[in-house]
N, C-alpha and C positions, 0 to 999 in steps of 0.2 A: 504494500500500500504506500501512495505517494504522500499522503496527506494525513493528516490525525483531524481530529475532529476538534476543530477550533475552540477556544475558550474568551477569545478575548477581540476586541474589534473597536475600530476607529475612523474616525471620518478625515479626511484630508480633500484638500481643494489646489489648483496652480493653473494657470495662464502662461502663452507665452508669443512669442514671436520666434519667427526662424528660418532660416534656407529656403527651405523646404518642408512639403507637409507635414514631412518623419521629423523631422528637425525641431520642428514649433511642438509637435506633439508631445517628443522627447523632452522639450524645453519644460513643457506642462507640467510632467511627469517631474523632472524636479525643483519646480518651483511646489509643488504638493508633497518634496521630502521620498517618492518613491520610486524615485529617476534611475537609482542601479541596482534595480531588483525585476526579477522574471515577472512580469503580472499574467497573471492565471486567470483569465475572464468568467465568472463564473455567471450562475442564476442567481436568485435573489432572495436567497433564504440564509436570515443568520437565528444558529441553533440554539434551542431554548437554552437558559444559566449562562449564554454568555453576558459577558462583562462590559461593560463602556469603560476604556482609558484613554488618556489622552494621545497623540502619536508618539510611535516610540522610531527611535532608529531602527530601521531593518539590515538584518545582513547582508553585504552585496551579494548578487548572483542568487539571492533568494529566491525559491518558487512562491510567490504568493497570492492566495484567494482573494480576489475583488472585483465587486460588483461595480461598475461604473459609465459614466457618460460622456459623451466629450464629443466636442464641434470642431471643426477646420475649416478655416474657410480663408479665399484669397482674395477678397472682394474689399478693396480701401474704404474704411472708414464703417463698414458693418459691424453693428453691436452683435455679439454672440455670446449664448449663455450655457453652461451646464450645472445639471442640481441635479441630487439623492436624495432623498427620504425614505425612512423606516419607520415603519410604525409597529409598537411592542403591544402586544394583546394582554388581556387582565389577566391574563392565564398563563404564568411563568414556565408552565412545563408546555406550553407552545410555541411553535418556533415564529421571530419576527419579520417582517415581510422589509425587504428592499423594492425600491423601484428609480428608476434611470432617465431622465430626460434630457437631452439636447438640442435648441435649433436657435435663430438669429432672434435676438429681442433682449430685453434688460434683465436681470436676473430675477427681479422681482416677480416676475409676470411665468417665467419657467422654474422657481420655488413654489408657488403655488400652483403650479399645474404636477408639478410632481409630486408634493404635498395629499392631491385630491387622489393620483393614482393612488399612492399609498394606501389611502384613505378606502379606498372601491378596491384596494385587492382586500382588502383585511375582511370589507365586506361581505367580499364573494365565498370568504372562507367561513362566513358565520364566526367570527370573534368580535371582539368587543376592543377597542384599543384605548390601552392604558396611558401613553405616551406615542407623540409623534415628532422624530425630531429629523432636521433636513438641513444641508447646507448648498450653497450655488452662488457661483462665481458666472462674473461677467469681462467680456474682454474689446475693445475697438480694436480692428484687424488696421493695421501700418500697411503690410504687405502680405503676409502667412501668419495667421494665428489661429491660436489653438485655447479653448476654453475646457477645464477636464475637473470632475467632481467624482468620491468614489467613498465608500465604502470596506476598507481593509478588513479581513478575516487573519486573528494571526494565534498562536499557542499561548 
């Protein structure tokens, strides 16, 4: 098995400019602290008794679980946004639900639209949520930028 089954998890966010698509992506990636680690794109489930801590340094060449969203785009002067929200159900031995959005507009307006998804999966599952928390980052594109918001799954 490649993976254990996570205990601990954390939000992180980064912007950036760059070369190229890969470039600004990358940029994103460590302006969010997880620039030289494997990301491991997963689905959107963090497992019941995990923990909320703050980010922590990851090992380089790390494989690591994360749920996330993120825009590129090459279009001068376009505002572009990405957000995550999870929302925790009243019911600790159930797992909490992620959800991913990305597209052009202020952050404000793509936190609450990811916010809602959260809100309507939790729904669709019949739970009750205890806590909803989200964060979203915004960026105006110079030349290549990249807007990225995520979700970290870690031991």
């Amino acid at each position: 098995m490649i993976f254990t089954m996570p205990t601990t998890f954390f939000f992180v966010k980064g912007r950036s400019e760059g070369f190229s698509p890969l470039n600004s992506f990358d940029g994103a990636l460590l302006d969010a602290g997880i620039g030289n680690t494997n990301l491991v794109k997963m689905s959107s489930i963090i497992p019941p008794h995990c923990k909320e801590i703050d980010p922590v340094p990851l090992p380089q060449g790390a494989l690591v679980p994360v749920a996330y969203a993120s825009i590129t785009s090459s279009t001068s002067g376009e505002r572009i946004s990405a957000g995550v929200a999870a929302a925790f159900p009243t019911d600790e031995d159930h797992a909490a639900l992620i959800m991913e959005y990305a597209a052009p507009g202020p952050k404000e307006e793509i936190e609450e639209t990811v916010r809602r998804m959260a809100e309507e999966g939790m729904r669709m599952r019949g739970k009750e949520i205890k806590r909803l928390k989200s964060v979203a980052v915004e960026h105006v594109v110079e030349k290549i930028g990249t807007a990225f918001a995520a979700v970290v799954l870690w031991d």
